[in-house]
Residue frames as a rotation matrix with the C-alpha (Angstrom) as fourth column:
UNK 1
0.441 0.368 0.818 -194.66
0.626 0.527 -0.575 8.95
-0.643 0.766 0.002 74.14
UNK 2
-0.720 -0.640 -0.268 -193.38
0.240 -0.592 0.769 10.51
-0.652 0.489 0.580 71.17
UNK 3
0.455 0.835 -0.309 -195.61
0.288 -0.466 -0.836 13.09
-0.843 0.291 -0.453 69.30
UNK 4
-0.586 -0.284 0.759 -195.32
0.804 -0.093 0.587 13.86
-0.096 0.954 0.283 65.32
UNK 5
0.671 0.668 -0.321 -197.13
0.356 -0.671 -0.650 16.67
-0.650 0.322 -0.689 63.78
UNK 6
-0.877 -0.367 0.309 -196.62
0.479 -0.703 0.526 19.22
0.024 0.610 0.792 60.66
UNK 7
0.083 0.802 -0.592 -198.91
0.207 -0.595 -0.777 22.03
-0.975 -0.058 -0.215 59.34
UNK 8
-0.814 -0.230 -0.533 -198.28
-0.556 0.044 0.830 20.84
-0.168 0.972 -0.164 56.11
UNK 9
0.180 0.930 0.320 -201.46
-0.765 0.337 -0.549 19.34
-0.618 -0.146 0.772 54.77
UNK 10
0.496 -0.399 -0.771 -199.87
-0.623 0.455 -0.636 17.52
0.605 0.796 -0.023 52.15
UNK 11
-0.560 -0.788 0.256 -197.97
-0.816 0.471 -0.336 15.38
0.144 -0.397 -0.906 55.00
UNK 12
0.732 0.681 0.026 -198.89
-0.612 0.641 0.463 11.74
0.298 -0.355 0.886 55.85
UNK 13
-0.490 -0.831 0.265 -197.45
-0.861 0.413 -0.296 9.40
0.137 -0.373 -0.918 57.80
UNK 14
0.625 0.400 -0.671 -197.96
-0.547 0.837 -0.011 5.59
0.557 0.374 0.742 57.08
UNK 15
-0.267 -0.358 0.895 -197.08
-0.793 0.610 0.007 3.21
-0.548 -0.707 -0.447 59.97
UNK 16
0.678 0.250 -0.692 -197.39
-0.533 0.815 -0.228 0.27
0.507 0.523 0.685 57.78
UNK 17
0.059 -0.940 -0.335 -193.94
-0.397 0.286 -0.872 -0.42
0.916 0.184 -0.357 58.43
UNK 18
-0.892 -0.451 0.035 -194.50
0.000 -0.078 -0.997 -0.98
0.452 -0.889 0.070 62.34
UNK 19
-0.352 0.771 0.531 -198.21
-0.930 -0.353 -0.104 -1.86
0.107 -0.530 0.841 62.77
UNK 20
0.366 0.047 -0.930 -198.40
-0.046 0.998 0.032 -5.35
0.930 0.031 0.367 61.86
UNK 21
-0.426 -0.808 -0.407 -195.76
0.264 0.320 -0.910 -5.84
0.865 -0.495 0.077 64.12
UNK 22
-0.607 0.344 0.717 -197.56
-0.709 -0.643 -0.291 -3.62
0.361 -0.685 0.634 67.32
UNK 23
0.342 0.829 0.442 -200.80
-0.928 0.224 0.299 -5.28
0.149 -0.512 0.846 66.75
UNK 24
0.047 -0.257 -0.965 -199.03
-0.053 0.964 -0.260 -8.67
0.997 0.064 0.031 67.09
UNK 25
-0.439 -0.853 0.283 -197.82
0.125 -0.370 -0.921 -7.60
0.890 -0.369 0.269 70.25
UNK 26
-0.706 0.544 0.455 -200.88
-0.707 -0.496 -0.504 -6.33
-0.049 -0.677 0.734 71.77
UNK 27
0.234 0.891 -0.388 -202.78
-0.801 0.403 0.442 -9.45
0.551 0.207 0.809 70.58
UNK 28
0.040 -0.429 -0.902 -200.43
0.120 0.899 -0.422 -11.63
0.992 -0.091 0.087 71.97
UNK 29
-0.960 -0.279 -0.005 -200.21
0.036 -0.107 -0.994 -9.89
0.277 -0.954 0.113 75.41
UNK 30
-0.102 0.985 0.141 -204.22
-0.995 -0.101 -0.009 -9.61
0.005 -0.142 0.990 75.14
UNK 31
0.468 -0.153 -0.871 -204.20
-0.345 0.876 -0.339 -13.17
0.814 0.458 0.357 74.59
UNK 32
-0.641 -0.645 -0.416 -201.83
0.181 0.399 -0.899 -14.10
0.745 -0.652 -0.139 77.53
UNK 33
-0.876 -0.287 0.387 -203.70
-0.248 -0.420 -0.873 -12.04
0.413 -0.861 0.297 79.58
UNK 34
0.008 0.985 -0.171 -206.94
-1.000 0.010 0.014 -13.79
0.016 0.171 0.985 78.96
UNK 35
0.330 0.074 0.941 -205.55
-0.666 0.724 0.177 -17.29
-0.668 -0.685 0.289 79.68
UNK 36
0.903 0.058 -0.426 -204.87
-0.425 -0.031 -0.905 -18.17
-0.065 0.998 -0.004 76.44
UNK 37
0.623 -0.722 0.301 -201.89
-0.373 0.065 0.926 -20.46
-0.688 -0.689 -0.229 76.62
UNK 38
-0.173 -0.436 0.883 -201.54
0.380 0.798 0.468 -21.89
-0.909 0.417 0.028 73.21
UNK 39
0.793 0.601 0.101 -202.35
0.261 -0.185 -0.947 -19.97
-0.550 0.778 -0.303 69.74
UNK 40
-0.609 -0.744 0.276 -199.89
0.754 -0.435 0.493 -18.77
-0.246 0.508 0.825 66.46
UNK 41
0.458 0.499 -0.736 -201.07
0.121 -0.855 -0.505 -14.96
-0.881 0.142 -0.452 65.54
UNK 42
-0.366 -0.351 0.862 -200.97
0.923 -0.016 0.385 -14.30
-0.121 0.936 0.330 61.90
UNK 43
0.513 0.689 -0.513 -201.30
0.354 -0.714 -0.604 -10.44
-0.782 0.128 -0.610 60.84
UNK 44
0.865 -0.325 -0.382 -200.55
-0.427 -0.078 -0.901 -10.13
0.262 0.943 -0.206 57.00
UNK 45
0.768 -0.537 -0.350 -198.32
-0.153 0.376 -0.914 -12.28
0.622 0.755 0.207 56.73
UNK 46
-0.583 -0.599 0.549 -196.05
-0.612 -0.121 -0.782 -11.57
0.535 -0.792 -0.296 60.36
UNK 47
0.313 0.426 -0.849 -196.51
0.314 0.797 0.515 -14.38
0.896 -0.428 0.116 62.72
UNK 48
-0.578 -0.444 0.685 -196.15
-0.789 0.088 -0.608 -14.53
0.210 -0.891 -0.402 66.90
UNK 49
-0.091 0.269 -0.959 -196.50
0.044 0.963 0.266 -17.67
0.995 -0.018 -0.099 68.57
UNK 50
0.116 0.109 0.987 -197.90
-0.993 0.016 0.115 -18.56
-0.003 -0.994 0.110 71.97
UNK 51
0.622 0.214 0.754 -197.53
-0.125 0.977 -0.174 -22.24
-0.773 0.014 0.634 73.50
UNK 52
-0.939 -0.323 -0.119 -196.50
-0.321 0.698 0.640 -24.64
-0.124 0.639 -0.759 70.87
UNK 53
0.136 0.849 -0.511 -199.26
-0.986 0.166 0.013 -26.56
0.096 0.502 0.859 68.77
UNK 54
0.883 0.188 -0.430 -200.24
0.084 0.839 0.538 -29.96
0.462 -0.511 0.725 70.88
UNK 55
0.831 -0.504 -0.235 -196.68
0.198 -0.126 0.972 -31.33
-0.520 -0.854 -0.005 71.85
UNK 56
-0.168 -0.901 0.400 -194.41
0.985 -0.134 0.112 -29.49
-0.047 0.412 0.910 69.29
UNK 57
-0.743 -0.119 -0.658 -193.54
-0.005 -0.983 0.183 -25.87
-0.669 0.140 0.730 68.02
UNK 58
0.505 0.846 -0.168 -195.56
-0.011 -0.188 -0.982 -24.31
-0.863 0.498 -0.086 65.56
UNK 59
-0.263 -0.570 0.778 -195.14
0.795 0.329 0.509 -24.99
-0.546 0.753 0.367 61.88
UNK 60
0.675 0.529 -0.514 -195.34
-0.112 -0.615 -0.780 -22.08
-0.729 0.585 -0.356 59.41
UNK 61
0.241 -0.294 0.925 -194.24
0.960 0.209 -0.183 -22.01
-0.140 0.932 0.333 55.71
UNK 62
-0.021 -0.648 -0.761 -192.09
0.044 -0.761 0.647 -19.12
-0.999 -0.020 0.045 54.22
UNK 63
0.813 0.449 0.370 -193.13
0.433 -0.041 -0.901 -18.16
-0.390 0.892 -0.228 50.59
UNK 64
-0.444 -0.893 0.066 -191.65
0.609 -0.247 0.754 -18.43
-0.657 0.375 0.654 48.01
UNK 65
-0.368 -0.429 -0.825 -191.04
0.184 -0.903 0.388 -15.30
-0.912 -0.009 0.411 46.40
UNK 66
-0.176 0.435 -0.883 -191.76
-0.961 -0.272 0.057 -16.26
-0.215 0.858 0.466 42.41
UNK 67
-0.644 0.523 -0.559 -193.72
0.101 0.782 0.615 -19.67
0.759 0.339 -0.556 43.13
UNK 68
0.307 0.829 0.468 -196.93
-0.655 -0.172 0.736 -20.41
0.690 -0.532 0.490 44.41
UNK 69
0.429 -0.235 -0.872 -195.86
0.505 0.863 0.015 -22.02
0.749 -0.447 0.489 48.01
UNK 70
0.882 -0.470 -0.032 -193.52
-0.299 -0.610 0.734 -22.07
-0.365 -0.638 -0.678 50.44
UNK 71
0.170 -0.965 -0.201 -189.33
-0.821 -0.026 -0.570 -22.09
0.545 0.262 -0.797 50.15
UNK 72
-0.797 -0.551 -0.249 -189.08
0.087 0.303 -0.949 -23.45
0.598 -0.778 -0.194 53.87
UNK 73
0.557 0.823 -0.113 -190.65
0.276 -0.055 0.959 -24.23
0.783 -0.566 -0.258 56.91
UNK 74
-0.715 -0.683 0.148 -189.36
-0.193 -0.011 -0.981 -22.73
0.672 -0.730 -0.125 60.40
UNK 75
-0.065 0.506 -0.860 -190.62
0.712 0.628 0.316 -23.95
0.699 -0.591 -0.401 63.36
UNK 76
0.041 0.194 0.980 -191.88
-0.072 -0.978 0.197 -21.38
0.997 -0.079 -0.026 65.46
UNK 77
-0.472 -0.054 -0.880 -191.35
0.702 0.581 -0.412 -22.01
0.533 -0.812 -0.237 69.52
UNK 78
0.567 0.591 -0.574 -193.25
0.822 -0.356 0.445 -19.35
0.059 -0.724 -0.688 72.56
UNK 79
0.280 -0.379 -0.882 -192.64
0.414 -0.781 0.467 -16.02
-0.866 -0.496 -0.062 71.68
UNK 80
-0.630 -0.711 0.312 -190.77
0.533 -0.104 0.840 -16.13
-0.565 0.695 0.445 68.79
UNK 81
-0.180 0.286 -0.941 -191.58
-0.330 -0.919 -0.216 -13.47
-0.927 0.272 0.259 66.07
UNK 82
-0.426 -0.427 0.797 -191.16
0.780 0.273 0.563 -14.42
-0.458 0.862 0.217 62.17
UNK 83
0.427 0.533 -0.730 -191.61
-0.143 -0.757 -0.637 -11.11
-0.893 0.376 -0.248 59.46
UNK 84
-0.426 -0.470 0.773 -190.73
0.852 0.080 0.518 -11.38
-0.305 0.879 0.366 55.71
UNK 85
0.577 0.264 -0.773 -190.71
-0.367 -0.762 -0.533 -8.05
-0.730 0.591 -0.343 53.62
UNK 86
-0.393 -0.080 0.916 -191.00
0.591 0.741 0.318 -9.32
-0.704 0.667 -0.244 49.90
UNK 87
-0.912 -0.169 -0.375 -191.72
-0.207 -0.599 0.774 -8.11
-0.355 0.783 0.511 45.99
UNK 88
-0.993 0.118 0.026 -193.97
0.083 0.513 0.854 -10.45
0.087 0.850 -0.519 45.42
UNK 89
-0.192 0.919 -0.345 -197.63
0.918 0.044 -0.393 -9.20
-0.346 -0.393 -0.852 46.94
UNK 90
0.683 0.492 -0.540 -197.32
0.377 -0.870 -0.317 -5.35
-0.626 0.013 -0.780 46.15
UNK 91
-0.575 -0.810 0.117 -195.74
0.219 -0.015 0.976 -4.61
-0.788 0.587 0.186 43.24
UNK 92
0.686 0.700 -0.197 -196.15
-0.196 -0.082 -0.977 -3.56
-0.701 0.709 0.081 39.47
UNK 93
-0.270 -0.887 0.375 -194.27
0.617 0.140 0.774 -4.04
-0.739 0.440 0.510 36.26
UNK 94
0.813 -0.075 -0.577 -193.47
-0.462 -0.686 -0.561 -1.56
-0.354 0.723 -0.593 33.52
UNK 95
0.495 -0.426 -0.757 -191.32
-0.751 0.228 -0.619 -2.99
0.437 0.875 -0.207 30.48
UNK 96
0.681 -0.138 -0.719 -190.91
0.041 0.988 -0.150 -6.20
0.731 0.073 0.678 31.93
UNK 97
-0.451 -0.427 -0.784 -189.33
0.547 0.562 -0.621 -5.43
0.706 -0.708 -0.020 35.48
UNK 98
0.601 0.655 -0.459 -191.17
0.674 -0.107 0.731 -5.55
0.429 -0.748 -0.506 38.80
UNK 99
-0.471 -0.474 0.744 -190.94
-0.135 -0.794 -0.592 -2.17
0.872 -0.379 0.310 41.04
UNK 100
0.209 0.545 -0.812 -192.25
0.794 0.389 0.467 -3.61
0.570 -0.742 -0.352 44.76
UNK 101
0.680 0.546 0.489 -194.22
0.200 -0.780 0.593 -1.04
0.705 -0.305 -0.640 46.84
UNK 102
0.467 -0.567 -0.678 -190.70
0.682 -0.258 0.685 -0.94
-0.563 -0.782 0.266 49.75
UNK 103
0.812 -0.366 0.454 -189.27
0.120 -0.657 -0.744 2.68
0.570 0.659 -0.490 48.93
UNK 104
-0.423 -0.853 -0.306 -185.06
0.904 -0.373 -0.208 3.17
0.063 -0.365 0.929 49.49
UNK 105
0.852 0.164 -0.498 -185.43
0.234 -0.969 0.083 6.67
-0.469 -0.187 -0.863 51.49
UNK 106
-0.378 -0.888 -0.262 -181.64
0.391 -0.409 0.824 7.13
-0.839 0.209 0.502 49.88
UNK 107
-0.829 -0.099 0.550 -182.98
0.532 0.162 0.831 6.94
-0.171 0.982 -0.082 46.55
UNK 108
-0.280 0.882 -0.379 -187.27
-0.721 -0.454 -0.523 7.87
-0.634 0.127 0.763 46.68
UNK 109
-0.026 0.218 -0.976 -187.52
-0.797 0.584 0.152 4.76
0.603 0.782 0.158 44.22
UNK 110
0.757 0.651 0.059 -188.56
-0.613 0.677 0.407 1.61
0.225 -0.345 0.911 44.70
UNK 111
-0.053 -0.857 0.513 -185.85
-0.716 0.390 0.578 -0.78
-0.696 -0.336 -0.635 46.64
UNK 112
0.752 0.011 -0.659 -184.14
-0.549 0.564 -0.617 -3.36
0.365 0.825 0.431 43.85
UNK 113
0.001 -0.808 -0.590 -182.31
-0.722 0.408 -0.560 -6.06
0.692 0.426 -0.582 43.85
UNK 114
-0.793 0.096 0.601 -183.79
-0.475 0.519 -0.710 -8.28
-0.380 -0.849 -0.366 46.66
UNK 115
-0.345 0.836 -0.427 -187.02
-0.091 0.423 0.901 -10.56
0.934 0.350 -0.070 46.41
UNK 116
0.646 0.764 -0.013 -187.40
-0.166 0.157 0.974 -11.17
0.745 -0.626 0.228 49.72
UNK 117
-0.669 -0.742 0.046 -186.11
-0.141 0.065 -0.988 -11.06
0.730 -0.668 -0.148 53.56
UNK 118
0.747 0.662 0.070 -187.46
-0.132 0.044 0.990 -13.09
0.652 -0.749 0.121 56.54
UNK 119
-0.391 -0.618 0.682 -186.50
-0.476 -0.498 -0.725 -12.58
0.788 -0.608 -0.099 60.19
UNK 120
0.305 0.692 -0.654 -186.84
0.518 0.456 0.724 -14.73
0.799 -0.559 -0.219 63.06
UNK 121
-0.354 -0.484 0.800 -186.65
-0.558 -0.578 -0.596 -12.90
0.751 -0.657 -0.066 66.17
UNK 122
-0.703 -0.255 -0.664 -186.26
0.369 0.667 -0.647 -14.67
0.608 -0.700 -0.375 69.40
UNK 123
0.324 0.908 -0.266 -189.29
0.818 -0.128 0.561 -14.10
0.475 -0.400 -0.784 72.65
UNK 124
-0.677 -0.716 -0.170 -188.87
0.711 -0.577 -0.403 -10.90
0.190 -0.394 0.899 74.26
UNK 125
-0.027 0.735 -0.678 -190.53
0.438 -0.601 -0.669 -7.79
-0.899 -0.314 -0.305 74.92
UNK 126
0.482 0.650 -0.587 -191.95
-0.364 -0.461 -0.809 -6.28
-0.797 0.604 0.014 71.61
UNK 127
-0.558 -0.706 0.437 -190.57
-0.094 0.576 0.812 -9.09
-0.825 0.412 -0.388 69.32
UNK 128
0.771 0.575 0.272 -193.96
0.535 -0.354 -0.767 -8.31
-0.345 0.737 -0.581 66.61
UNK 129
0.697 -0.030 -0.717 -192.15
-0.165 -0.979 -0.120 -4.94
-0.698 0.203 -0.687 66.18
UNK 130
-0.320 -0.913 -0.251 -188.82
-0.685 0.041 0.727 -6.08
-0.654 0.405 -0.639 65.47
UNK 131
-0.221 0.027 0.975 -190.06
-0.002 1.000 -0.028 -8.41
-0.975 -0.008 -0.221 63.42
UNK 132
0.783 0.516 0.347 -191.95
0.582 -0.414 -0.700 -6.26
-0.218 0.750 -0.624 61.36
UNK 133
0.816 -0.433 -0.384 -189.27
-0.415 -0.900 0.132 -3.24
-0.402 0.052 -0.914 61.47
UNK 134
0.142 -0.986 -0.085 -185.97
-0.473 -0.144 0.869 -5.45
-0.869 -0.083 -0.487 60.76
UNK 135
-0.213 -0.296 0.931 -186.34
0.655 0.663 0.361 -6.97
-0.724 0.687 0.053 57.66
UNK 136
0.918 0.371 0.141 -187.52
0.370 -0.669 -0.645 -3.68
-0.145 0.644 -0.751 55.53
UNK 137
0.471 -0.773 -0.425 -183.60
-0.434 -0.622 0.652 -2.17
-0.768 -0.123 -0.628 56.20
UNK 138
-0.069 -0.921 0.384 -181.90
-0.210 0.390 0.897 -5.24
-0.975 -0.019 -0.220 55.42
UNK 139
0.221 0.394 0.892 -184.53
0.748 0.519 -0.415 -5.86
-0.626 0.758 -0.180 52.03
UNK 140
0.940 0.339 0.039 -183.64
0.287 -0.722 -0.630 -2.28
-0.185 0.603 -0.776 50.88
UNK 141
0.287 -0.834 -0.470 -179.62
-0.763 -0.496 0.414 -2.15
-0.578 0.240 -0.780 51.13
UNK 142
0.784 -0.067 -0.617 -179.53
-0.411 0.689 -0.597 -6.14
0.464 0.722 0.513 49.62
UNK 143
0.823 -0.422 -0.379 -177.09
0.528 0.815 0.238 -8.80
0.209 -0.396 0.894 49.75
UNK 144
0.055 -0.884 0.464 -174.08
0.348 -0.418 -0.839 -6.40
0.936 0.208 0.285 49.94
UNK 145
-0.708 -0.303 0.637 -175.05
-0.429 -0.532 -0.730 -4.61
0.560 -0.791 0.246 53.54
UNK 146
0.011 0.977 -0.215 -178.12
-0.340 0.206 0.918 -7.01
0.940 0.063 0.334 54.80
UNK 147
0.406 -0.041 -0.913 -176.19
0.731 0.613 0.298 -8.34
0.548 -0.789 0.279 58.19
UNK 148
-0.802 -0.597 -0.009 -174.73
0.489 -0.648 -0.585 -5.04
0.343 -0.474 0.811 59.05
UNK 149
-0.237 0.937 0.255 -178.63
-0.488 -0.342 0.803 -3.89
0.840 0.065 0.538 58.85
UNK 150
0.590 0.450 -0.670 -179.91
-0.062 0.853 0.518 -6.70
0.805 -0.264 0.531 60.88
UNK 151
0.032 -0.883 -0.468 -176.89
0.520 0.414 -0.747 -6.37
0.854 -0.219 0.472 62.89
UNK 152
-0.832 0.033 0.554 -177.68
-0.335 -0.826 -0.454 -2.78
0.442 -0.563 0.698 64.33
UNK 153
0.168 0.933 0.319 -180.87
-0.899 0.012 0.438 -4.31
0.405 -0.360 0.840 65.64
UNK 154
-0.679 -0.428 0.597 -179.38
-0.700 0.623 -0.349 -7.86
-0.222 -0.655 -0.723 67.37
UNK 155
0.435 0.876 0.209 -181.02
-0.766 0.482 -0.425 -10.07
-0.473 0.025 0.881 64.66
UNK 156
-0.483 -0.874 0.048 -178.80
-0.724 0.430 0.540 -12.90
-0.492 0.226 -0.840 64.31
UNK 157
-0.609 -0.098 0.787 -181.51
0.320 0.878 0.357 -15.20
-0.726 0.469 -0.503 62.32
UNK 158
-0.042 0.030 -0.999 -181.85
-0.401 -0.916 -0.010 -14.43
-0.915 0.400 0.050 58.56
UNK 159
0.067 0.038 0.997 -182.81
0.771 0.632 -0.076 -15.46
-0.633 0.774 0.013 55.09
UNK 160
-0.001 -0.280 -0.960 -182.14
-0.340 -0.903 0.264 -13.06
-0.940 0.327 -0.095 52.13
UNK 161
0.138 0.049 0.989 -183.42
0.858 0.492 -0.145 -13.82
-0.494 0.869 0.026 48.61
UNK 162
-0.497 -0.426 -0.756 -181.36
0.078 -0.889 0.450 -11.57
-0.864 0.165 0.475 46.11
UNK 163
-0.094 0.463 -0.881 -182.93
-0.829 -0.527 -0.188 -10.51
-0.552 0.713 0.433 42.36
UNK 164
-0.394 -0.684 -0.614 -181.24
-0.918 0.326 0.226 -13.85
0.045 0.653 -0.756 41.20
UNK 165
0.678 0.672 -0.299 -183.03
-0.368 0.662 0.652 -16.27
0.636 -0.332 0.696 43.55
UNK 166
-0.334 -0.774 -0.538 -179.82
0.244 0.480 -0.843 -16.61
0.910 -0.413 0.029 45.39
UNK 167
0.640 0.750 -0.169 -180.53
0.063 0.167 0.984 -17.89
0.766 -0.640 0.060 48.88
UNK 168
-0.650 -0.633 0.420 -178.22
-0.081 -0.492 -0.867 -15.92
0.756 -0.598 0.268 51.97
UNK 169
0.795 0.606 0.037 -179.03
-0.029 -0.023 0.999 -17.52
0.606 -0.796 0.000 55.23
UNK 170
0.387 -0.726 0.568 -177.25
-0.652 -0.651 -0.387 -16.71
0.651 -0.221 -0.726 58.17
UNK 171
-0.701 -0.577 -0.420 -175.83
-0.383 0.801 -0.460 -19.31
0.602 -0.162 -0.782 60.46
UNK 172
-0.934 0.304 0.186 -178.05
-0.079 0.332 -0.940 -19.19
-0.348 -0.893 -0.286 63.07
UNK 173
0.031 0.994 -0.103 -181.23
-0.934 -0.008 -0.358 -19.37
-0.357 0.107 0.928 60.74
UNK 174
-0.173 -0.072 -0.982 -179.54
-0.747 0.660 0.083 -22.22
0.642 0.748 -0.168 58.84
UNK 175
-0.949 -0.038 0.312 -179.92
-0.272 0.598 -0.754 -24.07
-0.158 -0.801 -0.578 62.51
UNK 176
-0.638 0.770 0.003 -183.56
0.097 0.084 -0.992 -23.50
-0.763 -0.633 -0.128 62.15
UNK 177
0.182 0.705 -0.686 -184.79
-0.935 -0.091 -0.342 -23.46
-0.304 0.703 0.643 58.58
UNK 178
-0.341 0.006 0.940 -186.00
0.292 0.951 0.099 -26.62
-0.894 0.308 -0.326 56.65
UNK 179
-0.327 0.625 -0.709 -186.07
-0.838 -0.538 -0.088 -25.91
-0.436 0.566 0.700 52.95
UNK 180
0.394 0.710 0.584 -188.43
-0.268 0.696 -0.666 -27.94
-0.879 0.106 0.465 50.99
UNK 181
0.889 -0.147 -0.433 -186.04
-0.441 -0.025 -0.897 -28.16
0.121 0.989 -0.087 48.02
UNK 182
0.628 -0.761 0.164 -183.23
0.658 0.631 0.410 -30.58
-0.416 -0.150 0.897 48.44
UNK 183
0.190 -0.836 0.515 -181.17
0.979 0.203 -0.032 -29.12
-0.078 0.510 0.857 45.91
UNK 184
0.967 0.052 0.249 -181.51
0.008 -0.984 0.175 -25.19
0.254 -0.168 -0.953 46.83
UNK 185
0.204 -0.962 0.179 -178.17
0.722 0.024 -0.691 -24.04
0.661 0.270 0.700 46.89
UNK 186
0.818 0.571 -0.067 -177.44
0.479 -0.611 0.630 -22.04
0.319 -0.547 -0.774 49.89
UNK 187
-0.292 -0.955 -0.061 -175.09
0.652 -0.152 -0.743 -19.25
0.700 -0.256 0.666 51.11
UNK 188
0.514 0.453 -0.728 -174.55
0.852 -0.366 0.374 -18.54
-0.097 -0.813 -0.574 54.29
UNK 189
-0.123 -0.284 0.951 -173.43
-0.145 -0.943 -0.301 -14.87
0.982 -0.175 0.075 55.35
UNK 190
0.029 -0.113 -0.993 -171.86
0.919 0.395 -0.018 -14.29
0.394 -0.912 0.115 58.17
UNK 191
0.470 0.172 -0.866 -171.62
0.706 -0.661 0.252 -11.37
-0.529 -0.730 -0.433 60.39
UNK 192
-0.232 -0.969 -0.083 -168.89
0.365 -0.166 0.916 -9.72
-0.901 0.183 0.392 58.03
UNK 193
-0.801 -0.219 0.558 -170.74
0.578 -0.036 0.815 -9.34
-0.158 0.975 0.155 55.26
């Protein structure tokens, strides 16, 4: 295991980033291991499917960012992960623009210029984590470095909503998202960007 410690008293260390994502993990394998063959695990807001719901995938809905709803729906299949790290739950505004509670470590300030980044991540062994962990990089460098993020971690499906409402999905999410707005205007980003 890997051990952390200071003898600063003034230290803390806040696994937000990477507990959601755990206890998915451990509920789902608690869950398997209890017979359980069929269930969708929701912790804040990170999903893991088991099974499939009767004889399809699970449906789940992808919020939108600054309306009350969802954007999209993605169909969730056995295993599969889905995280979204977003402005729009933990946040504040001061003179009329929103600072949301993800800090850039480059910077110590709050991360700008994104609204929101969800991640499906295919079944695997600790597909919660990544779920939870890979969409906080790509939401804090933005639309400029968000697949090279996402990249170092072998997450090839991807939505990105920038400051603007512009909607960056990557090919392989565009296979698998349905958005609920006909006339949403989408760009995809490919590996390159």
């Amino acid at each position: 295991g890997i051990e952390f410690y200071s003898k600063n008293p003034a230290v803390r260390v806040d696994l937000g980033g990477y507990a959601k994502g755990f206890a998915l993990d451990t509920a789902a394998d608690y869950l398997r291991s209890q017979g359980v063959k069929n269930a969708l695990i929701n912790i804040g807001g990170n999903l893991i499917a088991l099974g499939q719901h009767g004889k399809r995938p699970w449906q789940v809905g992808v919020q939108h960012p600054r309306k009350a709803g969802a954007i999209a729906t993605l169909e969730l299949r056995d295993g599969e992960a889905v995280g979204t790290s977003g402005d729009y739950q933990r946040y504040f505004e001061l003179d009329g623009k929103r600072y949301c509670h993800v800090i850039d470590p480059r910077t110590g300030q709050p991360a700008q210029g994104t609204q929101a980044v969800t991640v499906l991540i295919p079944p695997g062994r600790s597909a919660g984590v990544l779920s939870d962990v890979a969409s906080k990089p790509a939401f804090i460098v933005g639309k400029q470095g968000w697949r090279a993020e996402l990249q170092k971690m072998g997450v090839e499906q991807a939505m990105l909503i920038d400051d603007q409402g512009k909607v960056y999905v990557t090919p392989a999410m565009k296979k698998r998202i349905t958005f609920l707005d006909a006339g949403l205007k989408l760009h995809e980003s490919g590996l390159a960007e």
